[in-house]
PDB file with SEQRES, HELIX, SHEET and CRYST1 records, atoms N, CA, C and O in Angstrom:
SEQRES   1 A   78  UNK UNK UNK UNK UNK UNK UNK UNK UNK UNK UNK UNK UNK          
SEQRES   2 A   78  UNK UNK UNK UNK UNK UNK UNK UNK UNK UNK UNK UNK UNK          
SEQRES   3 A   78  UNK UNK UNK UNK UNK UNK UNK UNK UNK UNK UNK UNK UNK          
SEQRES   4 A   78  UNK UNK UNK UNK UNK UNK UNK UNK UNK UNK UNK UNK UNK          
SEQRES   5 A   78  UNK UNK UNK UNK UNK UNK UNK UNK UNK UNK UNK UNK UNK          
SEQRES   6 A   78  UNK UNK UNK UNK UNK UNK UNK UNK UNK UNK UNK UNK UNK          
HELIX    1 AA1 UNK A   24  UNK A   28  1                                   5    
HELIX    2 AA2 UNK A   34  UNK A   38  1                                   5    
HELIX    3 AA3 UNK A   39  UNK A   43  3                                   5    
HELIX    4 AA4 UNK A   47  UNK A   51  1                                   5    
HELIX    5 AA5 UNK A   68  UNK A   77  1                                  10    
CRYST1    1.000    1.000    1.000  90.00  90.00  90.00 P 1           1          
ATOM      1  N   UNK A   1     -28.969  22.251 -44.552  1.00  0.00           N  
ATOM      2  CA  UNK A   1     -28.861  22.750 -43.199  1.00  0.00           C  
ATOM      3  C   UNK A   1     -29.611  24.070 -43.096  1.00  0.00           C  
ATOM      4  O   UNK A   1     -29.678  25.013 -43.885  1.00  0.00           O  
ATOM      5  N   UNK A   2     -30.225  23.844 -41.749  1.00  0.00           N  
ATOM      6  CA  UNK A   2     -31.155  25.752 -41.529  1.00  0.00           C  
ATOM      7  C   UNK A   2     -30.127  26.325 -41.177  1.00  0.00           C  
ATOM      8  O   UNK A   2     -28.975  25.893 -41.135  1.00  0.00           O  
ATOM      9  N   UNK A   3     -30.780  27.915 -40.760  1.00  0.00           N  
ATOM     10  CA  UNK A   3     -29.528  28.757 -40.660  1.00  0.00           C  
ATOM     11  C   UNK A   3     -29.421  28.326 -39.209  1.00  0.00           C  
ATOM     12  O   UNK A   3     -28.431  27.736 -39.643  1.00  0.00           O  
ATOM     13  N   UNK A   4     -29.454  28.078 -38.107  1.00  0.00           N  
ATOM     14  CA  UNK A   4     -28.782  27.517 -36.775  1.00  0.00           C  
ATOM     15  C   UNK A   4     -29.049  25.675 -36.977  1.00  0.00           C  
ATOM     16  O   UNK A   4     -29.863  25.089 -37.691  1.00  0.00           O  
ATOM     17  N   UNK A   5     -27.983  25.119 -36.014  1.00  0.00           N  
ATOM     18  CA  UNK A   5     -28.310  23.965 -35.722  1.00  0.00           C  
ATOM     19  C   UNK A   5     -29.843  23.647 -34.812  1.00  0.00           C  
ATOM     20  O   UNK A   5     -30.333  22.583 -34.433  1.00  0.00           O  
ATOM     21  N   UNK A   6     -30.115  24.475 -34.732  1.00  0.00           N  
ATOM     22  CA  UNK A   6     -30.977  24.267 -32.983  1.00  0.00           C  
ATOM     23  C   UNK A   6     -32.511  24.083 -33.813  1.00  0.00           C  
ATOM     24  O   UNK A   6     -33.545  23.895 -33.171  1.00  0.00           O  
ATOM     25  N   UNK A   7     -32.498  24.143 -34.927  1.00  0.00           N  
ATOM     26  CA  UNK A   7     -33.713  23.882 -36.105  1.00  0.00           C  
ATOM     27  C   UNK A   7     -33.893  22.426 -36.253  1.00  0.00           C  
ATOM     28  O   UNK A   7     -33.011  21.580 -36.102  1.00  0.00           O  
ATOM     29  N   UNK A   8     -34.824  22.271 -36.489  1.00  0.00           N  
ATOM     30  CA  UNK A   8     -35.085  21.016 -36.714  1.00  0.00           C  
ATOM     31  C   UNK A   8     -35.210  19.912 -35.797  1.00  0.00           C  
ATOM     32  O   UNK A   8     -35.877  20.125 -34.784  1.00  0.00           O  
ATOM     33  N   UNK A   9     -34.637  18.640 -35.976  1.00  0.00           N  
ATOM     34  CA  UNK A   9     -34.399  17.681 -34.893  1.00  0.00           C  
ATOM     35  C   UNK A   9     -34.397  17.756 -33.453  1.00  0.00           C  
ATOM     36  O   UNK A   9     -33.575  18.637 -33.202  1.00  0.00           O  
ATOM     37  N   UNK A  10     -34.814  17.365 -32.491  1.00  0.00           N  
ATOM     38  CA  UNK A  10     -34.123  17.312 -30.492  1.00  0.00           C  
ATOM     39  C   UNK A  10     -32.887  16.977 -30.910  1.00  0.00           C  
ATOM     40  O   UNK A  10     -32.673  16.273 -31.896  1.00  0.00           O  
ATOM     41  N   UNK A  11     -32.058  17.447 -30.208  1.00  0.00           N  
ATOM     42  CA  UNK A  11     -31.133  16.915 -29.428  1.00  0.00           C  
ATOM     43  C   UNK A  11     -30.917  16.637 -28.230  1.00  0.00           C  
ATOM     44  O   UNK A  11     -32.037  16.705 -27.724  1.00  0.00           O  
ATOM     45  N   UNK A  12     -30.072  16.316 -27.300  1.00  0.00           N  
ATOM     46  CA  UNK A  12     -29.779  16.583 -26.463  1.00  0.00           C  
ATOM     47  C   UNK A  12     -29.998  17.532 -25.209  1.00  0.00           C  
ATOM     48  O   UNK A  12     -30.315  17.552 -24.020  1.00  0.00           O  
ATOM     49  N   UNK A  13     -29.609  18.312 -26.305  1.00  0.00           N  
ATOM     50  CA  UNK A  13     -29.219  19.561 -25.344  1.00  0.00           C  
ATOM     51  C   UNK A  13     -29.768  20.644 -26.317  1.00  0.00           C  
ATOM     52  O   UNK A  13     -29.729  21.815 -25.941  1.00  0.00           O  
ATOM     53  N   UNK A  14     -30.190  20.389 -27.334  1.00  0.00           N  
ATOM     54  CA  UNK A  14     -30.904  21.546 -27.956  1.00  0.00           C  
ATOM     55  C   UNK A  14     -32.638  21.207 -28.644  1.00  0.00           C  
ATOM     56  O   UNK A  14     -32.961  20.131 -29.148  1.00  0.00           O  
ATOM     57  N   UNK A  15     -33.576  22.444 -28.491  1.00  0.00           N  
ATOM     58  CA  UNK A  15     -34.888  22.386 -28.431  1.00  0.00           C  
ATOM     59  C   UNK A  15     -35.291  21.931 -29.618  1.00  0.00           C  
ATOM     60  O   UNK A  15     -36.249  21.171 -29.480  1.00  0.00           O  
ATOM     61  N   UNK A  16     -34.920  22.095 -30.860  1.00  0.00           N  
ATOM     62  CA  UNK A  16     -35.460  21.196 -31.553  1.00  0.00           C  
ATOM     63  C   UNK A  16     -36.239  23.077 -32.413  1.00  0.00           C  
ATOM     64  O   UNK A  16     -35.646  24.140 -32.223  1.00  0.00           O  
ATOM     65  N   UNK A  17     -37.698  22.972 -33.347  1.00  0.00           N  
ATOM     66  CA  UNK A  17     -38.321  24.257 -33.772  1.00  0.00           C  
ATOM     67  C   UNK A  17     -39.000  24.629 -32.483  1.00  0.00           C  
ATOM     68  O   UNK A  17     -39.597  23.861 -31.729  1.00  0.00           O  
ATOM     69  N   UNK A  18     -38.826  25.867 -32.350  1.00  0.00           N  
ATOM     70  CA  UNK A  18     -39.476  26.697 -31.353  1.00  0.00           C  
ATOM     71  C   UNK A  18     -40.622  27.242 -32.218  1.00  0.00           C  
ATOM     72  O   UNK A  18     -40.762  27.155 -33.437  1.00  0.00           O  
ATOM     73  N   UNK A  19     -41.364  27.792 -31.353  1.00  0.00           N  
ATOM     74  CA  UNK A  19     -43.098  28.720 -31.964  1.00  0.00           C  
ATOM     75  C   UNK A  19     -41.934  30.249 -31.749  1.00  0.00           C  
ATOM     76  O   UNK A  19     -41.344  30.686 -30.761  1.00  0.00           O  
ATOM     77  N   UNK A  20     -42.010  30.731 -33.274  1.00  0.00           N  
ATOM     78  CA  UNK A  20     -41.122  32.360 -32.328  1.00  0.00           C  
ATOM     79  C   UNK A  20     -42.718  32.885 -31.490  1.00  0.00           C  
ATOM     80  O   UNK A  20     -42.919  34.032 -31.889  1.00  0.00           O  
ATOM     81  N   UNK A  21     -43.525  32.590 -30.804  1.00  0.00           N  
ATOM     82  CA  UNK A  21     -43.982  33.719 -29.872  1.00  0.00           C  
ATOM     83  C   UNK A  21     -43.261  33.019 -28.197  1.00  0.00           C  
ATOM     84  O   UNK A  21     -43.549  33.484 -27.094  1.00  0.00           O  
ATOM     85  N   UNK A  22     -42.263  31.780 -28.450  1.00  0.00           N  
ATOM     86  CA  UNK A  22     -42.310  31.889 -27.007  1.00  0.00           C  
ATOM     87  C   UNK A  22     -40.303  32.439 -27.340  1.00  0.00           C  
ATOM     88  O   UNK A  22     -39.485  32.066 -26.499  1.00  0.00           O  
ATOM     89  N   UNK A  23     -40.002  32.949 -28.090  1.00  0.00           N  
ATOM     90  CA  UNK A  23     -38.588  33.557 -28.167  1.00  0.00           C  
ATOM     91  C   UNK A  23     -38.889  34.860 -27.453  1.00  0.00           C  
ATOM     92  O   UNK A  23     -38.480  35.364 -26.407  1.00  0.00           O  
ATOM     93  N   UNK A  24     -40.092  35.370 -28.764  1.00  0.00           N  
ATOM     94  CA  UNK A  24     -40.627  36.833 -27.646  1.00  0.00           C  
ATOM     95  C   UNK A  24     -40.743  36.867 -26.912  1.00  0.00           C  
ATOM     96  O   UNK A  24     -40.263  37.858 -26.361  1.00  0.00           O  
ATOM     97  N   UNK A  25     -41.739  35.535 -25.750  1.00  0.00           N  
ATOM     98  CA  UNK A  25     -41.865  35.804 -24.772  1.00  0.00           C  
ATOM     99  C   UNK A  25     -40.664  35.779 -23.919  1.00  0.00           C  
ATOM    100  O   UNK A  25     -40.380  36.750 -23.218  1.00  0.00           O  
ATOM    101  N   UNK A  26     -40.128  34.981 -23.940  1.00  0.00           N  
ATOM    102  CA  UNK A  26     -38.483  34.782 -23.361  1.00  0.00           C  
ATOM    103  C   UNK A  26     -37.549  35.863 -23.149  1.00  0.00           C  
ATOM    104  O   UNK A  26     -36.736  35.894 -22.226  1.00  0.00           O  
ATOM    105  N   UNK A  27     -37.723  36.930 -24.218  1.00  0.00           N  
ATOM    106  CA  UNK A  27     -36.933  38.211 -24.271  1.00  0.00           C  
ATOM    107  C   UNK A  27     -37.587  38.751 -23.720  1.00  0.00           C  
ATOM    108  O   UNK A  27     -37.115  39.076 -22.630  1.00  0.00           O  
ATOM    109  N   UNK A  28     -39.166  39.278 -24.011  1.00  0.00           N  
ATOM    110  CA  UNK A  28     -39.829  40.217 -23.021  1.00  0.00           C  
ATOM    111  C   UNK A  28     -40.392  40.008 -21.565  1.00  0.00           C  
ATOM    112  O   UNK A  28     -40.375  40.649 -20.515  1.00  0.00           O  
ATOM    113  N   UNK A  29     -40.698  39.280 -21.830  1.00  0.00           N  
ATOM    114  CA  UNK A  29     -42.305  38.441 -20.422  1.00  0.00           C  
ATOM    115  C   UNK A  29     -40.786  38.178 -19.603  1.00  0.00           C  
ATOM    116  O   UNK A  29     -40.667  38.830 -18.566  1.00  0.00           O  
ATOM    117  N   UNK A  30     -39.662  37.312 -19.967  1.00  0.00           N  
ATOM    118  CA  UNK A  30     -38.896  37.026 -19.026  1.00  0.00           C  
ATOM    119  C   UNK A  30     -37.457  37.999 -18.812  1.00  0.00           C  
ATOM    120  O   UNK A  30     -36.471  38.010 -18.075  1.00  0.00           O  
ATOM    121  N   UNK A  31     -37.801  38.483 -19.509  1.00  0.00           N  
ATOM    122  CA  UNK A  31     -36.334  39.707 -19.700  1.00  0.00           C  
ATOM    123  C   UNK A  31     -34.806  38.701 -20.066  1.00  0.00           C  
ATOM    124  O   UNK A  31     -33.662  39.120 -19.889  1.00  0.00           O  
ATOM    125  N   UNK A  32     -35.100  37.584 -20.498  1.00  0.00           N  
ATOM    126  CA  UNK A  32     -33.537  37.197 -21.184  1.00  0.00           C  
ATOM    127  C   UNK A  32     -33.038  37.962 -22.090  1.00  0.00           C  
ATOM    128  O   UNK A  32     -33.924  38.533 -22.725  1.00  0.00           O  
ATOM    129  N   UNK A  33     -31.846  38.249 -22.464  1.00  0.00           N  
ATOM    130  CA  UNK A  33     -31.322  38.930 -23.512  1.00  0.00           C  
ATOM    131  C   UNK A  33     -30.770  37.826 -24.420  1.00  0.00           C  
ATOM    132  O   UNK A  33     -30.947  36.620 -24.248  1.00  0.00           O  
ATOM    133  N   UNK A  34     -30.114  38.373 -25.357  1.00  0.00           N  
ATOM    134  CA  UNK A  34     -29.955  37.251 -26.783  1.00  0.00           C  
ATOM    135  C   UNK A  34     -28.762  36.352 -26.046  1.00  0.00           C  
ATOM    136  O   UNK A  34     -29.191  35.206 -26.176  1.00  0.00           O  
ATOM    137  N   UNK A  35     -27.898  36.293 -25.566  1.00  0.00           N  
ATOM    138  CA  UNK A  35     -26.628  35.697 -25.111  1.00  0.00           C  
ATOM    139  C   UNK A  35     -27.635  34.641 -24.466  1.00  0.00           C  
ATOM    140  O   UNK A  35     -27.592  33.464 -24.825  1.00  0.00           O  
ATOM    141  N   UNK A  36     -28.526  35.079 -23.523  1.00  0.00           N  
ATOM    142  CA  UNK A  36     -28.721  33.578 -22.418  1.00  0.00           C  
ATOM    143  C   UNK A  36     -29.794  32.684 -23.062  1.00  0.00           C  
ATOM    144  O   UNK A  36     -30.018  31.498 -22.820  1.00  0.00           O  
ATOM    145  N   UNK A  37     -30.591  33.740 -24.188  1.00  0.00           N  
ATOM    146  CA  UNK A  37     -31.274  32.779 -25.063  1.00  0.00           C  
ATOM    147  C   UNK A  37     -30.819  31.679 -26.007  1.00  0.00           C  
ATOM    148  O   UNK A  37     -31.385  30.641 -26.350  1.00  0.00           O  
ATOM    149  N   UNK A  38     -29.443  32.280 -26.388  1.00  0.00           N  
ATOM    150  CA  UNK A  38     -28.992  31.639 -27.687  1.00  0.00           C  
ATOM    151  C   UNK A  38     -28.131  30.208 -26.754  1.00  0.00           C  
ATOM    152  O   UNK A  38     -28.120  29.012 -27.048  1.00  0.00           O  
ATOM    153  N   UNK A  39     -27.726  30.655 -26.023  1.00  0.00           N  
ATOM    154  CA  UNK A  39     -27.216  29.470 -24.563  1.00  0.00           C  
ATOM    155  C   UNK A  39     -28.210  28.438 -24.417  1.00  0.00           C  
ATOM    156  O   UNK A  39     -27.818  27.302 -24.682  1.00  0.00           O  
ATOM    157  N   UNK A  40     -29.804  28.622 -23.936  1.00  0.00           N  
ATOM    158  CA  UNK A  40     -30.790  28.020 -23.519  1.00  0.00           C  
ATOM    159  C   UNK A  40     -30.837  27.282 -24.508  1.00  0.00           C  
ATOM    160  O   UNK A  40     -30.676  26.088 -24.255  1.00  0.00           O  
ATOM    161  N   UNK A  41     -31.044  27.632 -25.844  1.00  0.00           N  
ATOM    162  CA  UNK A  41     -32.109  26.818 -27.089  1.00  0.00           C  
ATOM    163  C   UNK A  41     -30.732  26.060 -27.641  1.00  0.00           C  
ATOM    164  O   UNK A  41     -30.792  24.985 -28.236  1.00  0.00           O  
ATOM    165  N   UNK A  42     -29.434  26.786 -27.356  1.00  0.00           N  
ATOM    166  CA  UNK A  42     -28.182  25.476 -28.186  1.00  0.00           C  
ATOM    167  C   UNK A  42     -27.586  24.860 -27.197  1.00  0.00           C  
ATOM    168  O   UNK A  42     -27.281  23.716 -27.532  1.00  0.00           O  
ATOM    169  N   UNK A  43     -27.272  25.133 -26.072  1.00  0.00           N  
ATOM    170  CA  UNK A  43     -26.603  24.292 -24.860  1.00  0.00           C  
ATOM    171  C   UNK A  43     -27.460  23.548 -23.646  1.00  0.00           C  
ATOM    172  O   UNK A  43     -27.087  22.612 -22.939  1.00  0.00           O  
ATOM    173  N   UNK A  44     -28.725  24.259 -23.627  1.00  0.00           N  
ATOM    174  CA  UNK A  44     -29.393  23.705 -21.911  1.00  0.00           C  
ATOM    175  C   UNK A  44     -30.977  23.350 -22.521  1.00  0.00           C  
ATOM    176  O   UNK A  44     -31.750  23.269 -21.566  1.00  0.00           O  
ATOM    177  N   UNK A  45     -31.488  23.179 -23.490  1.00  0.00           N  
ATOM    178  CA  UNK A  45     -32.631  22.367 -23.527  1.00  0.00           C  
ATOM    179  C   UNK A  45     -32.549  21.020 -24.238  1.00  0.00           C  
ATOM    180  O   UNK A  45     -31.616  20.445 -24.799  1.00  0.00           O  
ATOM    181  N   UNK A  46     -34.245  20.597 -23.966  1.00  0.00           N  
ATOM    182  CA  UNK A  46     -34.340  19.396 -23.904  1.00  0.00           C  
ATOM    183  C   UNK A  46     -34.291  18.398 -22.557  1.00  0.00           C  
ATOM    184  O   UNK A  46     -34.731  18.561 -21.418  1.00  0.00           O  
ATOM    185  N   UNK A  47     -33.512  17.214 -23.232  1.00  0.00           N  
ATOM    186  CA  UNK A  47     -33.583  16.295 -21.703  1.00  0.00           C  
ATOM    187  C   UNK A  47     -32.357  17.533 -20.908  1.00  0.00           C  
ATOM    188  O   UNK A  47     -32.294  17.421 -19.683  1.00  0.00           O  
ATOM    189  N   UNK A  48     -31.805  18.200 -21.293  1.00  0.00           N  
ATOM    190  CA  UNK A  48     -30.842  18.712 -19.578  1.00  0.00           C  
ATOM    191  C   UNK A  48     -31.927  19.614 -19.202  1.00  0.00           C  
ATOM    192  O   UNK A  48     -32.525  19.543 -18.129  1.00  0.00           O  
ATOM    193  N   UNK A  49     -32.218  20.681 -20.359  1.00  0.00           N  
ATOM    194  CA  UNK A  49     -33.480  21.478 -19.524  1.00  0.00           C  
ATOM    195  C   UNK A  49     -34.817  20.821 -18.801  1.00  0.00           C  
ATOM    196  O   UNK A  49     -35.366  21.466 -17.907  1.00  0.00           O  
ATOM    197  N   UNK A  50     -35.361  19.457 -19.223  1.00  0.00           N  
ATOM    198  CA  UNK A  50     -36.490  19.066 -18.635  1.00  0.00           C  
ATOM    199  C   UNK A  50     -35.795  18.279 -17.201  1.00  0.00           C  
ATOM    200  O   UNK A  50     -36.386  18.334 -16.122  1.00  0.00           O  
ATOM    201  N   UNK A  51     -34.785  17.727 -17.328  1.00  0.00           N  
ATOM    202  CA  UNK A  51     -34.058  16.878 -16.165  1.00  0.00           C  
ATOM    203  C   UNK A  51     -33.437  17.834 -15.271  1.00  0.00           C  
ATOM    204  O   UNK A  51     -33.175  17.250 -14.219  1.00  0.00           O  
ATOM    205  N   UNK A  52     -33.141  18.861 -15.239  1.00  0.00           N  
ATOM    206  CA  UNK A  52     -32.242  19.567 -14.744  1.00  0.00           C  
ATOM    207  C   UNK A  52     -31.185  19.196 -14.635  1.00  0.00           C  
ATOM    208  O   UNK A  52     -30.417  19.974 -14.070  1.00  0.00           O  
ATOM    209  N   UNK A  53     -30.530  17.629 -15.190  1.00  0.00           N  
ATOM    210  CA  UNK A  53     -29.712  17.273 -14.199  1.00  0.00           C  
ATOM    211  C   UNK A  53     -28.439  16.178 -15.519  1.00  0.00           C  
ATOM    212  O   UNK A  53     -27.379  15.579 -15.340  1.00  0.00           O  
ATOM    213  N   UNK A  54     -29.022  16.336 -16.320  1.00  0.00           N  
ATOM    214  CA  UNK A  54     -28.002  15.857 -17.341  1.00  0.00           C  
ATOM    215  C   UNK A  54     -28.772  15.548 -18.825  1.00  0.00           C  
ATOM    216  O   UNK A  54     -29.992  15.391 -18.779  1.00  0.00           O  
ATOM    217  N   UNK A  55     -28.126  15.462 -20.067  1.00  0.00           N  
ATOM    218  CA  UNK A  55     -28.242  15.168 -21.271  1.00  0.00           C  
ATOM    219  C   UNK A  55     -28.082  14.128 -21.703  1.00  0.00           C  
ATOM    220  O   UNK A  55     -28.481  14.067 -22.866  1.00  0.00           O  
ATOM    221  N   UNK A  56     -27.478  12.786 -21.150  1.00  0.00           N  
ATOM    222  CA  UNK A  56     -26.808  11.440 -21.445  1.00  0.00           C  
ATOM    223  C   UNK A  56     -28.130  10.693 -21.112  1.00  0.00           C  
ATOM    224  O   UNK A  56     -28.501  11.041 -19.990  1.00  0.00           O  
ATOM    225  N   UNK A  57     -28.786   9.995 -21.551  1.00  0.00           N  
ATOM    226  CA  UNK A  57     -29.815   9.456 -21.317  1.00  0.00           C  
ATOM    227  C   UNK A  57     -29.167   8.112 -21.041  1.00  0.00           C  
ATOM    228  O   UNK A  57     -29.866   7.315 -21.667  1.00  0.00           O  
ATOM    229  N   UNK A  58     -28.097   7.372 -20.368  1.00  0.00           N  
ATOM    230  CA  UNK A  58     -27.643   6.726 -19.868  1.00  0.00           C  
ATOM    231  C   UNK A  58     -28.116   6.793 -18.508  1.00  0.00           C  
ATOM    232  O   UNK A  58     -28.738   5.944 -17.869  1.00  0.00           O  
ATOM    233  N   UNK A  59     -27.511   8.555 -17.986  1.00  0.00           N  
ATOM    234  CA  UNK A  59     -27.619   8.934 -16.577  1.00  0.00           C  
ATOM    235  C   UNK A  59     -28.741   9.305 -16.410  1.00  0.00           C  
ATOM    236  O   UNK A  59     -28.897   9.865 -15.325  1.00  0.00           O  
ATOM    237  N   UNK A  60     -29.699   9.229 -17.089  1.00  0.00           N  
ATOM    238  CA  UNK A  60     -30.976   9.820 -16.746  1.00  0.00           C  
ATOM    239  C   UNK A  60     -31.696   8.971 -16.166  1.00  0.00           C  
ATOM    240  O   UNK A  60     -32.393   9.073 -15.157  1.00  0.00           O  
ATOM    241  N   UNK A  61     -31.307   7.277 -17.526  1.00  0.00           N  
ATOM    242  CA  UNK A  61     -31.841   6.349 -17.012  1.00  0.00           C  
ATOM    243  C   UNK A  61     -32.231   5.885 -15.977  1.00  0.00           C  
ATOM    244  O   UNK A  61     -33.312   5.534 -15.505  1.00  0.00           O  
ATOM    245  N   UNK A  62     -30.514   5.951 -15.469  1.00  0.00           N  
ATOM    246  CA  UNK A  62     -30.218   5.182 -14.309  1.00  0.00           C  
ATOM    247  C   UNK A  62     -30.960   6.250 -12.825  1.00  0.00           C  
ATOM    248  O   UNK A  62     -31.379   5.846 -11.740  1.00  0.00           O  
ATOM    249  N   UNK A  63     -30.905   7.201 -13.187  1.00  0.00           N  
ATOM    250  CA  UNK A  63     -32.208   8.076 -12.187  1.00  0.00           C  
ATOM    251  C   UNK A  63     -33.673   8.608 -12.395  1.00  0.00           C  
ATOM    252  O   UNK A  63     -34.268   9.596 -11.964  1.00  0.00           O  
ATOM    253  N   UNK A  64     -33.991   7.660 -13.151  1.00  0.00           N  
ATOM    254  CA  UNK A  64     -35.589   7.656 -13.712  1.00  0.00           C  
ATOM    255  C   UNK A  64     -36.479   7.804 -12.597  1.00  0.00           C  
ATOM    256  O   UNK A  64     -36.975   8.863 -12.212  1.00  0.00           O  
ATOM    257  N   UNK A  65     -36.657   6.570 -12.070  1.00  0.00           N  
ATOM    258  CA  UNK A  65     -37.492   6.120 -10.715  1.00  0.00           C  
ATOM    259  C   UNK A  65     -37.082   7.487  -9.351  1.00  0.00           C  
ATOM    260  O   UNK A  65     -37.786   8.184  -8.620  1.00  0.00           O  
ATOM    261  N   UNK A  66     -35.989   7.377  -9.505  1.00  0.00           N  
ATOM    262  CA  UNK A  66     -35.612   8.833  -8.272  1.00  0.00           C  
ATOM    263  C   UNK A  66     -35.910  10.222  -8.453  1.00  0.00           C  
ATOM    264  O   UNK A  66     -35.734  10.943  -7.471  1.00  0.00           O  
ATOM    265  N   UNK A  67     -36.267  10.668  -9.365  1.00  0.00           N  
ATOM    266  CA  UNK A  67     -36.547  11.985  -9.855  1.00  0.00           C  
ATOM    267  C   UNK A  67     -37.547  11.865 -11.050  1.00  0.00           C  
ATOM    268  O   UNK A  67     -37.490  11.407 -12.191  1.00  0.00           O  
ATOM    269  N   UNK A  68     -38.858  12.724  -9.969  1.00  0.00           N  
ATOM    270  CA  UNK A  68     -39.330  13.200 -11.005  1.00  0.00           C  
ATOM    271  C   UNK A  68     -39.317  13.845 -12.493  1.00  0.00           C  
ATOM    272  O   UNK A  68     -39.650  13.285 -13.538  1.00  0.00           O  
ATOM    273  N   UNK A  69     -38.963  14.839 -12.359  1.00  0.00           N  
ATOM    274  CA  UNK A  69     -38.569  15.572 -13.753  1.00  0.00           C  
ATOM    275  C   UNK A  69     -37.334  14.348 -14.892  1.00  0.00           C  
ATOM    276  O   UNK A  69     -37.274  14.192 -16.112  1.00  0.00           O  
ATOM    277  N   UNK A  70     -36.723  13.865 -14.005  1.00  0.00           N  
ATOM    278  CA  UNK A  70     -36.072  12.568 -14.893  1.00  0.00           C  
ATOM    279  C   UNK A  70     -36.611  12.212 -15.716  1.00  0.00           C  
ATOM    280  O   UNK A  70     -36.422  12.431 -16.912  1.00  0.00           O  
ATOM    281  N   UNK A  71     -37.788  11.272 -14.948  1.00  0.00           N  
ATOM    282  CA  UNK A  71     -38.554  10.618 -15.235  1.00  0.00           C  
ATOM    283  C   UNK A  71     -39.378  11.294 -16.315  1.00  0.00           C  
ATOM    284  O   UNK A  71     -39.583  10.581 -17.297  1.00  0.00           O  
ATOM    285  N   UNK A  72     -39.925  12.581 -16.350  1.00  0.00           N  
ATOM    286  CA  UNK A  72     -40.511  12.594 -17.662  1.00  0.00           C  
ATOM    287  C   UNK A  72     -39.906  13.854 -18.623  1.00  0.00           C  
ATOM    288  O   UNK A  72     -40.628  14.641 -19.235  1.00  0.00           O  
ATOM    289  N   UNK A  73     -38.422  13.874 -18.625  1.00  0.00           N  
ATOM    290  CA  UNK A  73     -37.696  14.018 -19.540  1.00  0.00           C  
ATOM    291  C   UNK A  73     -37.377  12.489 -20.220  1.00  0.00           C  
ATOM    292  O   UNK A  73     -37.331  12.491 -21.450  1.00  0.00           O  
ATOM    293  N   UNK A  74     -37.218  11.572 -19.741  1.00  0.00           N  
ATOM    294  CA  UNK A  74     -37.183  10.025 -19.871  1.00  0.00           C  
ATOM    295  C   UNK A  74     -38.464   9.690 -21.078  1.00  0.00           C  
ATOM    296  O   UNK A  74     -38.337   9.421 -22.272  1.00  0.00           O  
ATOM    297  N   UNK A  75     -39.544   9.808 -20.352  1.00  0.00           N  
ATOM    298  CA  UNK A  75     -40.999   9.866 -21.146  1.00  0.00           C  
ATOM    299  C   UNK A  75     -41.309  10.144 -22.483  1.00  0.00           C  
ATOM    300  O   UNK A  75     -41.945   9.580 -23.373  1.00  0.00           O  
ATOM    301  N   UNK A  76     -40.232  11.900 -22.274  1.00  0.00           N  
ATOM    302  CA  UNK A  76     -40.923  12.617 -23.443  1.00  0.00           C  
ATOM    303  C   UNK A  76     -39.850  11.765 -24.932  1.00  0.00           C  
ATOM    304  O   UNK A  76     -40.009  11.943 -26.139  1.00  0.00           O  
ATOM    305  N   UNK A  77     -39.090  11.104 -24.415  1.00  0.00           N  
ATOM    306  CA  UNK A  77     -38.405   9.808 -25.513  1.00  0.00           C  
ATOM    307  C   UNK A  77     -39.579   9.174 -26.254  1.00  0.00           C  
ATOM    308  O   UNK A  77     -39.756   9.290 -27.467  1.00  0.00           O  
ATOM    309  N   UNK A  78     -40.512   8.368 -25.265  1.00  0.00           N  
ATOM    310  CA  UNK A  78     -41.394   7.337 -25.590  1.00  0.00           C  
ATOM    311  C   UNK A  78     -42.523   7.699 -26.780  1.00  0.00           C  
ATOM    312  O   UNK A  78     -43.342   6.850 -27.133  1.00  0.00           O  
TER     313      UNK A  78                                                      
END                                                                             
């Protein structure tokens, strides 16, 4: 195991390896602080961050065709 879960593999709901220049950028360029970063990369990316709209690729499914961004959070599967 790395030292966070959020290494390695997609999940869900988490990014998978990041490039650290877009952590920097995230803290500086966007002014996040460590709390909403460490939130983003273990709770809200991936398919919820590309879908806006859920992590269950059940429900994503079933709103593929209706939403854009669904649809290629859906994609980035293929």
């Amino acid at each position: 195991m790395r030292f966070t879960p959020a290494l390695g593999m997609l999940m869900s709901t988490r990014a998978g390896d990041l490039d650290p220049g877009a952590i920097v950028y995230l803290l500086k360029g966007k002014g996040m602080d460590a709390f909403a970063l460490n939130l983003m990369v273990n709770k809200e990316a991936w398919l919820l961050g590309m879908s806006s709209t859920s992590s269950d690729l059940k429900d994503l499914l079933d709103k593929e065709l209706e939403d854009l961004c669904v649809a290629q959070a859906v994609d980035s599967l293929r």
